[in-house]
N, C-alpha and C positions, 0 to 999 in steps of 0.2 A: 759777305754780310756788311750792309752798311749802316755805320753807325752814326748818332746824332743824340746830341746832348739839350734837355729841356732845359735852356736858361735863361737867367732875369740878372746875369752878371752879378750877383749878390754871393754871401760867404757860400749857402749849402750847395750850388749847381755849381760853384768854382770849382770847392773842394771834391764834390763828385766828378767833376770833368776829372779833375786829378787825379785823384783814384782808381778812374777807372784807366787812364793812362799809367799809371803805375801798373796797372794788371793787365798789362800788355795789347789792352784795346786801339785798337786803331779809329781814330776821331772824325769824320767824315763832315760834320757838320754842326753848327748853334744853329735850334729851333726855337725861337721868341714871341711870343704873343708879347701885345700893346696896348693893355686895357686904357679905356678912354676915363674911363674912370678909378681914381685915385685908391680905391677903394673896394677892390676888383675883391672879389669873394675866394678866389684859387690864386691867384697869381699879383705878386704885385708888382709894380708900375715901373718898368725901368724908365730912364733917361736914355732919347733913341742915340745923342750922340756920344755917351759916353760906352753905350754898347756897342756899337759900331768901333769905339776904340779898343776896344778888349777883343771885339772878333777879331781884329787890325794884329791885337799883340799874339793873340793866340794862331796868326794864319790859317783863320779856319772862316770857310762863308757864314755868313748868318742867313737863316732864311725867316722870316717876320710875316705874324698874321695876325692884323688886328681886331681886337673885339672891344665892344662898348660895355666887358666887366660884369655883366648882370647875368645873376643866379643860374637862371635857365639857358643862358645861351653859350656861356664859356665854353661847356663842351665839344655842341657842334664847332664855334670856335678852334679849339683842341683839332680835334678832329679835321679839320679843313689842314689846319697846320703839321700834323704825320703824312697825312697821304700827298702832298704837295711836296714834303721834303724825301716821300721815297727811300725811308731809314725801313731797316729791318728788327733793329735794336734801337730802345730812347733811352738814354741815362737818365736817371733823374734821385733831384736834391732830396726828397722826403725826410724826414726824419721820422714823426709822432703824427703827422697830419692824416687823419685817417680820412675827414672827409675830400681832403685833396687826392691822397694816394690810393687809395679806393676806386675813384670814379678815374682816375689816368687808366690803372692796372685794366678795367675794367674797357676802358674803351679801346686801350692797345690789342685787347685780346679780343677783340670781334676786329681789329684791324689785320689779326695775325703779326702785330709786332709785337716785340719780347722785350721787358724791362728790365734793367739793371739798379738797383738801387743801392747802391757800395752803403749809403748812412742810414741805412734805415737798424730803425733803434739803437743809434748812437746814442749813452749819455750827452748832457750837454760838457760836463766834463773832459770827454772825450772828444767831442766837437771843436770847441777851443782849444783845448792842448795840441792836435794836431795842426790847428790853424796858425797858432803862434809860434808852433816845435820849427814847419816851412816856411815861417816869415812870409803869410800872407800879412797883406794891407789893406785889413776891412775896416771901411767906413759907414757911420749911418745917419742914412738918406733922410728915414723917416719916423718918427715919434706918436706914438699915439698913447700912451698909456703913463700915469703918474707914474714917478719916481725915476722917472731918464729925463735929466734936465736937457733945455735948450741947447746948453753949450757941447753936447755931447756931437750934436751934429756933423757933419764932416769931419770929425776927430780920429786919426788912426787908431782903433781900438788895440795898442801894445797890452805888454801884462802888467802893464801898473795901470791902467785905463780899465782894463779888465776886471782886475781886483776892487775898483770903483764901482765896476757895475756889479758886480755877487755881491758887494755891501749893500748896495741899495735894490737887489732883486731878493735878498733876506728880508727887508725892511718892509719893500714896498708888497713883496709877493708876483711880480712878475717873471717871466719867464726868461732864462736869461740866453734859449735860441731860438725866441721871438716866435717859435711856432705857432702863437696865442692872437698874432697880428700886433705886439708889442710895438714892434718897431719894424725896419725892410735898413738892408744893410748894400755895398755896392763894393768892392775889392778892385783896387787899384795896384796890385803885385800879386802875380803869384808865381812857383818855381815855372811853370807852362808859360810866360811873357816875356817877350822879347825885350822888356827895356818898363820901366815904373810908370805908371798913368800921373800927369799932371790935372788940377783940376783948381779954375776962380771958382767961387760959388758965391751967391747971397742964401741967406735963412729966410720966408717966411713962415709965420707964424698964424695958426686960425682961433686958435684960444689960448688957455693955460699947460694943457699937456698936448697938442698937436701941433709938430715943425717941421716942416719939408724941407728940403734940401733944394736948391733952383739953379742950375748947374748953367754958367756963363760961358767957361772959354773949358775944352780938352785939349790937352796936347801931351 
């Protein structure tokens, strides 16, 4: 059976890679869509060189299939990208996202491939305890929603960064595992990596709650 992991290098397909490598999965490949738009309705936007460095640490191929992000086409999308990587099995990050997890579920199984979803209906409590219990190194990319200030940006989210953001996701009412499109997050450590991701970065910034992450130099 071969296996292949849906991911965007972000906290939920890390921690499911991991997962599912704890449960004695054999890892066969990263499957990546590249929406061209920021703003992708299923998936969001990694950065192609710092993914490329995670597949790098994880020793696993990436196979990448880009889509231009809009509604109606992500799928076929999707779809281009299973059958091109030849997995039998796809992991995937879901947690709560039903219009994401839904239309996967649904298209792996006219694919005849079988889905693994180690997080699905995680607490988010449960989501971050394990994340910080393995000393992942989740950073975020991207901001969309009040109450996550600028400076949050590229900041290793530790448990004192954490306890920052449950104060102000009580406050503001955000979601605090972004399933909501709050924010998109990217993990620079995790126990599956050969050695810690380095990253320059610039911020900008398109108004008062939207800030991207512009990633300069990886090593």
């Amino acid at each position: 059976m071969r296996t292949g992991v849906l991911f965007s290098g972000g906290k939920d397909s890390c921690l499911a890679l991991h997962k599912a490598i704890e449960c004695g999965k054999k890892i066969d490949c990263l499957l990546s869509l590249m929406p061209e738009n920021i703003d992708s309705f299923m998936f969001h936007k990694p950065d192609l060189k710092l993914l490329k460095k995670q597949a790098e640490m994880l020793d696993l191929p990436l196979v990448i299939q880009k889509t231009k992000g809009r509604q109606d086409e992500e799928l076929g999308d999707l779809r281009k990208l299973v059958e091109k990587s030849k997995v039998d099995v796809l992991v995937v990050g879901g947690i709560a996202s039903n219009y994401q997890g839904s239309r996967i579920k649904k298209l792996c199984g006219r694919l005849g491939v079988d889905v693994y979803a180690p997080l699905l209906d995680y607490t988010t409590e449960k989501l971050w305890k394990e994340l910080l219990d393995s000393r992942f190194k989740v950073i975020i990319t991207k901001i969309s929603c009040e109450g996550i200030q600028k400076e949050f940006i590229g900041k290793v989210i530790d448990a004192t960064e954490f306890e920052k953001l449950k104060k102000l996701s009580e406050k503001y009412k955000f979601r605090l595992d972004f399933e909501g499109g709050e924010a998109e997050t990217a993990v620079l450590f995790m126990p599956d990596f050969s050695k810690d991701i380095k990253i320059r970065f610039a911020v900008k910034s398109e108004d008062k709650y939207r800030h991207f992450i512009e990633i300069k130099e990886v090593c």
